[in-house]
C-alpha positions in Angstrom: -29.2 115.3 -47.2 -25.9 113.5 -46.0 -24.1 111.2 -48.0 -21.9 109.0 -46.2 -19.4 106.5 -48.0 -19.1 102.8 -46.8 -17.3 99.8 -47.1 -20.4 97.7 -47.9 -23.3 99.5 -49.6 -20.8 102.5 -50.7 -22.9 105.6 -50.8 -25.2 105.6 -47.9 -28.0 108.9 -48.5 -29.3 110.2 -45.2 -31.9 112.7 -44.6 -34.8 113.5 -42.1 -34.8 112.6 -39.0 -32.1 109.8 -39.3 -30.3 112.7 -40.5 -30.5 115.0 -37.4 -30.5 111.4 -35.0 -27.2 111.3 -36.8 -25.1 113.5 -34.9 -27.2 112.8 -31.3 -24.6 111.6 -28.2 -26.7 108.4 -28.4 -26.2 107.2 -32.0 -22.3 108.4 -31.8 -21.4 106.3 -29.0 -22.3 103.5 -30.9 -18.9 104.4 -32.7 -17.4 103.0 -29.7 -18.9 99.4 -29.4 -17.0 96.8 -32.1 -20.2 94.7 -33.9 -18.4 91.4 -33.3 -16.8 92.2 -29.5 -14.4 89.5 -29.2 -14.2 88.0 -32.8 -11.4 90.8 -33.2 -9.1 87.9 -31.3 -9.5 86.0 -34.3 -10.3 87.8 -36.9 -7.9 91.2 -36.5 -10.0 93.2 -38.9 -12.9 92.4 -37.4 -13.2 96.1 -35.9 -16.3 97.2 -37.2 -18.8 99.1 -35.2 -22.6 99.1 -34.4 -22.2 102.8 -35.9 -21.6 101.8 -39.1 -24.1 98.3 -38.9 -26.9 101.1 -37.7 -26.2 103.1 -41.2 -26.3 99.9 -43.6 -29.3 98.7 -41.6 -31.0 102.6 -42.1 -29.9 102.3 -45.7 -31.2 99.0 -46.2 -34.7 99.8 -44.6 -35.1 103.0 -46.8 -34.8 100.6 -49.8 -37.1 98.1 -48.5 -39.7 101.1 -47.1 -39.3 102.5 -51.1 -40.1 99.0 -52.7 -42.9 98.3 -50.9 -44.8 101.8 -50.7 -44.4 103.1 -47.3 -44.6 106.7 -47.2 -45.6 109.3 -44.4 -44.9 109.3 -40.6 -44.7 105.1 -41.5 -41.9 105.1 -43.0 -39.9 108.0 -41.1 -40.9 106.1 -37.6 -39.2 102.8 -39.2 -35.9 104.9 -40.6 -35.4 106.3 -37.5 -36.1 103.0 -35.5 -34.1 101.3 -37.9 -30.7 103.9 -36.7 -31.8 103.5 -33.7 -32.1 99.7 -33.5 -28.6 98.9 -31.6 -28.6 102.8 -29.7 -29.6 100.1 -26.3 -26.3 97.8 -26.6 -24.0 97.7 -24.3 -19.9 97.1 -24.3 -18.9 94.8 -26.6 -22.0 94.1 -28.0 -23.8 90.9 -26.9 -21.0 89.8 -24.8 -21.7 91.2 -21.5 -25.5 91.3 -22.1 -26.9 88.2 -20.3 -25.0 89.8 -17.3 -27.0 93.2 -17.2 -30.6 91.3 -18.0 -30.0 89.3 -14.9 -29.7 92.6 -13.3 -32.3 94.5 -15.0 -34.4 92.5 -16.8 -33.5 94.2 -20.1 -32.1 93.5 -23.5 -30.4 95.7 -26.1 -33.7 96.5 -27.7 -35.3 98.0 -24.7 -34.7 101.1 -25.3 -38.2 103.1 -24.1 -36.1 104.9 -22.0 -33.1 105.7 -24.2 -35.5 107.0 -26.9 -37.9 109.2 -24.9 -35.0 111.0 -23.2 -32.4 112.9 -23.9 -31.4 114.6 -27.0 -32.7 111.3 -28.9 -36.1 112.2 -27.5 -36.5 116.0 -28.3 -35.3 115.2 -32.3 -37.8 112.7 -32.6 -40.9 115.0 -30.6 -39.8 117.5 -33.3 -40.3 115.1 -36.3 -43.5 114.4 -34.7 -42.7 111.1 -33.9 -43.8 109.6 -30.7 -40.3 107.8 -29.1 -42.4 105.0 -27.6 -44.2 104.4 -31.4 -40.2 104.3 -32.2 -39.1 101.6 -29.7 -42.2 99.4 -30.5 -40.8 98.8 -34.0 -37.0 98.6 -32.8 -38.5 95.5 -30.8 -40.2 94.6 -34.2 -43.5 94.5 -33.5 -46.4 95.5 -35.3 -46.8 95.5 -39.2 -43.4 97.3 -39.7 -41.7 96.5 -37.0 -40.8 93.3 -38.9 -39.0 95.3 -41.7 -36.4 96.1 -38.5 -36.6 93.2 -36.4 -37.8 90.2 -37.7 -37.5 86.9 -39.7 -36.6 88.5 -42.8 -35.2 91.8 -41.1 -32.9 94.3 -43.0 -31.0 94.2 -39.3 -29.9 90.6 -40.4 -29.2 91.4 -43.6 -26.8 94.1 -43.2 -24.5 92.4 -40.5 -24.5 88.8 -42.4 -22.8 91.0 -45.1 -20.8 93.5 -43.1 -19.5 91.2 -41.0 -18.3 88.4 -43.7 -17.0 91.8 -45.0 -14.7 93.0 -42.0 -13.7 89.3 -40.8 -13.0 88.2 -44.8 -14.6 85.2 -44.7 -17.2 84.4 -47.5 -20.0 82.6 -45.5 -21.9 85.4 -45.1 -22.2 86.6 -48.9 -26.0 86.9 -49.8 -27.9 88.7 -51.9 -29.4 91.0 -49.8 -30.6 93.6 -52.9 -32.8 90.6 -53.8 -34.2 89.7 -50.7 -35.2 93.5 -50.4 -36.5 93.5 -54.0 -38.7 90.3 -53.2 -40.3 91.5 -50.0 -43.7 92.1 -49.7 -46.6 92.0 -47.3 -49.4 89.7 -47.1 -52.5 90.0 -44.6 -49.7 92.2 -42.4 -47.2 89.7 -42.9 -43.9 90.3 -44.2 -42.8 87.5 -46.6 -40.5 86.9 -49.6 -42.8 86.7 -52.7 -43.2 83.6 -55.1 -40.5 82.1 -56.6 -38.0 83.3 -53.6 -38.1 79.9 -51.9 -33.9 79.7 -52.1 -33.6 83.1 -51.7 -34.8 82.8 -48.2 -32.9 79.8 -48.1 -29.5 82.1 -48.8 -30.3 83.7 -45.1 -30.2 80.4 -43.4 -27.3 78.6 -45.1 -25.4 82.3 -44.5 -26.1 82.4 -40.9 -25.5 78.5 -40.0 -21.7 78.8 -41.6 -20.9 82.1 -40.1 -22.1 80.5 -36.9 -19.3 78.4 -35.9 -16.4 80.4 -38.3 -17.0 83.4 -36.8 -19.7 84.0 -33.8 -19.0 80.9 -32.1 -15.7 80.5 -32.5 -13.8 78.6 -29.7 -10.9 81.7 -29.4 -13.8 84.5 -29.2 -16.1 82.5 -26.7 -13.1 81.9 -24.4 -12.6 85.8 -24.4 -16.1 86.6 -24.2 -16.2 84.4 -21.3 -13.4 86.5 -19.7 -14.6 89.2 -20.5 -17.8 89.0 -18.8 -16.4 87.3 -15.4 -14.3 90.1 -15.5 -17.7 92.5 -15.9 -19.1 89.9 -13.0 -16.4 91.4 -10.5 -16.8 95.1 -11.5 -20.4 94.9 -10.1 -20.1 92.5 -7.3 -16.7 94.7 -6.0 -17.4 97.8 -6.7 -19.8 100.7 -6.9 -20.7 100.2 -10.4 -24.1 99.1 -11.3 -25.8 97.1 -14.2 -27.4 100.4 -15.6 -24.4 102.0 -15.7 -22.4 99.4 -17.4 -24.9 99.3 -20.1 -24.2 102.6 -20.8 -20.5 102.0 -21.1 -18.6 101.9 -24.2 -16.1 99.6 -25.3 -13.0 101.9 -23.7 -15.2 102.6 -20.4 -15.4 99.1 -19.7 -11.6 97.9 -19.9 -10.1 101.2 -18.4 -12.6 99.7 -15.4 -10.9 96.3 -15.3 -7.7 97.7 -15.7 -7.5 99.8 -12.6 -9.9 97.0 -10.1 -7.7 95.1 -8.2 -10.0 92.3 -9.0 -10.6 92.5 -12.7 -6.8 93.9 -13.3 -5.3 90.7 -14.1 -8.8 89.9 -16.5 -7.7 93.2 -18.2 -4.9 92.4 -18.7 -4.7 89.1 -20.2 -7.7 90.6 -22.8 -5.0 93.2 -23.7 -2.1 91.1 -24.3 -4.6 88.3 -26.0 -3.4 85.6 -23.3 -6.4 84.2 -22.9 -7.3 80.9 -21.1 -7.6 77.5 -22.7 -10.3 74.8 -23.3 -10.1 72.4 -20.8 -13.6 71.2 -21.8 -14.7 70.7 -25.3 -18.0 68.8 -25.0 -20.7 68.1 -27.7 -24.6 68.1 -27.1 -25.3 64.7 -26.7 -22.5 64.1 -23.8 -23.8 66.6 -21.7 -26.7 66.3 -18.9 -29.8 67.6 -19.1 -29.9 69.1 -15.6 -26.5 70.8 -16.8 -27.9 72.2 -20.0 -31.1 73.6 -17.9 -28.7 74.7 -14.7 -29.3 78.2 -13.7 -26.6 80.8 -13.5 -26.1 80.3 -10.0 -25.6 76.9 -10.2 -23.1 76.8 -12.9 -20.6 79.6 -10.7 -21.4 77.0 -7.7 -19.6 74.2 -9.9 -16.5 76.4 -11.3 -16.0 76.9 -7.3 -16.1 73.2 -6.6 -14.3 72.8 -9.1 -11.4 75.3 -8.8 -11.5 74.2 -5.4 -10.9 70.8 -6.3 -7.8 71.7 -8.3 -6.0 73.8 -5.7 -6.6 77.3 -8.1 -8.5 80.4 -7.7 -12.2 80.7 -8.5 -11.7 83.0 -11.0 -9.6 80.4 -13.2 -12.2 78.5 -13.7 -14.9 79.2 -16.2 -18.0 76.8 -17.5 -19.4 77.9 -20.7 -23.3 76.6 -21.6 -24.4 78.2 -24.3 -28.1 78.2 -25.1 -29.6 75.2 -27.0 -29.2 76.1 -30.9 -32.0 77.7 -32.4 -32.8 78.7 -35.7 -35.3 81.7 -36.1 -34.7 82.1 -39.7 -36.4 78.8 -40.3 -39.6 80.0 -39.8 -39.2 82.8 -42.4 -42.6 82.7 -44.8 -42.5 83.0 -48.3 -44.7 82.4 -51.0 -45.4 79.3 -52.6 -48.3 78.4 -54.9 -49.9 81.2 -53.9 -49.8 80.4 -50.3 -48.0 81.8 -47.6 -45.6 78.7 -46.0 -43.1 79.0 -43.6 -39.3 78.2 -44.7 -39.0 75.3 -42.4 -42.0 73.1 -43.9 -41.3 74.1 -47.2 -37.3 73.8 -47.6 -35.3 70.5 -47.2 -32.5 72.0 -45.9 -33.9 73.1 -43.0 -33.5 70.1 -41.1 -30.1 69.3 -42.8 -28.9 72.5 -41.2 -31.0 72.4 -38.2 -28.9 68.6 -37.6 -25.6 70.5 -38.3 -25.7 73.2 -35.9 -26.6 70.6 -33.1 -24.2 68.6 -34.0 -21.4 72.2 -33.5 -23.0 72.9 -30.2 -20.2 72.9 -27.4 -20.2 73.4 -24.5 -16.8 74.9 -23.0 -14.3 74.6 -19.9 -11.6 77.3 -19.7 -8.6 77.7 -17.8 -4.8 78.8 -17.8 -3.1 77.2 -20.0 -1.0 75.2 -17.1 -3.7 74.3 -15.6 -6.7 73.3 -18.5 -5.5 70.1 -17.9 -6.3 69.6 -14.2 -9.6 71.6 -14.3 -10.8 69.9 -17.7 -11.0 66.3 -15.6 -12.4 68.2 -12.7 -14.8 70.0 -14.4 -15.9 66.6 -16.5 -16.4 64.7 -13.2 -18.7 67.8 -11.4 -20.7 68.1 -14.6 -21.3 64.9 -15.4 -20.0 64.1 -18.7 -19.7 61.7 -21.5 -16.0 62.2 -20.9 -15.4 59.9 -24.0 -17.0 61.7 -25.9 -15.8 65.0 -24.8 -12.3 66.5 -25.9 -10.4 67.1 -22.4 -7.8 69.7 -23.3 -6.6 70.0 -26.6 -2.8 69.6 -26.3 -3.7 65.8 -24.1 -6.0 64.9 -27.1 -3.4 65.4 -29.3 -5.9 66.8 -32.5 -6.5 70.5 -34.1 -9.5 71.5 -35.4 -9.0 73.3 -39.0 -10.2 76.4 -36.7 -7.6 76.0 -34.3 -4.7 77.4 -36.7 -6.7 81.3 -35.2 -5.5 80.2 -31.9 
């Protein structure tokens, strides 16, 4: 057995075959991937990694696998899945990932590959554990695979906490030794027992207020954005392919920027944290269907018109459409009366958060700073917007948002 000390759930106890995954090539890269990416703009502790997240979410599943009875080959397959979970991410965590699925069609938690392979592979073939059995559950499905990825996952748990930890906000504060006392399972469904309505409730009001104070900040979108039309050039302009950059770390992929013509100037305004600024600042409701539903393609046709429009480069023009909010926490079941109910019929905050995260959608226009201005009432006019009810550039507007004092 290994005990390993952290900063959130302080002794972490690791045996079996987490404990020989441990040490794999695989699991230590994750070393080298920050949890947050780009949050570390705002928030300068922010520099946690998915190693440690992959511990407190292997600690947190070997309480919830020891509360509700799961013993056997059951319970080793979902400790090692749950160490395993993030082994498929690549560089800075989500940020560059909707740029390798549109190259091959795969997320962080495909990882049949990654699992069957390698050293990963011949330590789970010795624990008898089938890799593929193991990647089912990383993707959360069947009967355990909810424990690790699911509405009421210990996956969620363990970075709402960590990550309120490392950035020092208190949004994400729940009681997560609670919510793993109260789980149970139901006809093969994991929900919180009776009496755990707000409990549940905890999750969702954690997640909508870490939302827009920390994982969609404005400060780390606009370098997410950079950073992955900088990732955009490496593959178009060089040898490098979408596999490959998966497989990157955090350090593979700027030492790439930095010595691509292309991407060199990218690199090096991430380094010195000279990022570009909003030009565009635009709420749901001022923004076009056919805008919010535009394909990638589309979108990179406009920042061309655009930039062109202006008299800059391409490249210092960058439209940011996030996806439409969603809110998978709401339909979390717990037990009420006896009967199983999901948390959005049964809680009335759910719409009262639901109405609040619309209403903190943005969608985003960035630029050099000496320029926002020009490419803001550019970008407006190609996109179709409510330009009165969008903010075009915040120095012309005149305002500061209490998040802007990060900037």
């Amino acid at each position: 057995m290994i005990t390993i000390k952290d900063s959130v759930h302080d002794h972490i106890e690791v045996d079996g075959v987490a404990a020989a995954l441990l040490d794999t090539p695989e699991v230590q890269r994750l070393r080298h991937i920050k949890q947050l990416g780009t949050v570390q703009y705002v928030y300068p502790s922010a520099n946690h990694t998915r190693f440690e997240h992959s511990l407190g979410v292997y600690h947190l599943a070997s309480r919830a696998l020891d509360h509700l009875g799961v013993e056997g080959i059951n319970a080793e397959r979902v400790r090692a899945a749950a160490l395993l979970h993030d082994v498929g991410h690549g560089p800075f965590s989500h940020n560059v990932e909707a740029l390798t699925h549109r190259h091959t069609g795969k997320y962080h938690d495909d990882v049949d590959e990654l699992l069957a392979e390698g050293t990963v592979g011949d330590v789970l073939r010795e624990y008898d554990l089938d890799p593929a059995r193991v990647a089912e559950l990383v993707r959360g499905e069947g009967k355990y695979g909810q424990v690790v990825s699911g509405e009421l996952d210990v996956d969620r748990m363990d970075y709402l906490v960590r990550d309120a930890h490392h950035t020092g906000v208190p949004y994400g504060t729940i009681d997560h030794e609670r919510l793993v006392r109260e789980l149970t399972f139901v006809d093969g469904e994991l929900v919180l027992a009776e009496g755990n309505v707000q409990t549940a409730e905890s999750l969702l009001v954690a997640r909508a207020l870490m939302n827009p104070t920390v994982y969609q900040h404005p400060v780390a979108r606009i370098s997410k954005a950079m950073l992955r039309r900088a990732a955009e050039h490496l593959l178009a302009d060089t040898d490098c392919t979408a596999g490959r950059l998966r497989r990157m770390d955090d350090h593979d992929l700027l030492v790439a920027l930095r010595n691509i013509g292309d991407t060199a100037e990218f690199a090096r305004r991430l380094d010195a944290r000279d990022l570009y600024k909003r030009g565009v600042w635009a709420e749901l409701s001022d923004v076009p269907d056919s805008v919010l539903d535009a394909p990638h393609d589309e979108i990179r046709d406009v920042e061309e018109r655009v930039a062109a429009s202006v008299g800059v480069e391409p490249e210092h023009v960058v439209v940011d459409v996030p996806a439409k909010p969603s809110m998978r926490e709401s339909t979390s079941r717990v037990v009420v009366n006896g009967e199983i109910r999901q948390l959005g019929r049964q809680s009335p905050l759910v719409n009262a958060l639901r109405t609040a995260q619309m209403n903190q959608w943005r969608l985003g226009v960035y630029a050099p700073a000496d320029v926002a201005d020009s490419v803001g009432r550019a970008a407006a006019d190609e996109l179709g917007l409510d330009i009165d009810g969008a903010l075009v550039n915040d120095v012309r507007a005149g305002q500061a948002t209490t998040l802007d004092q990060f900037d």
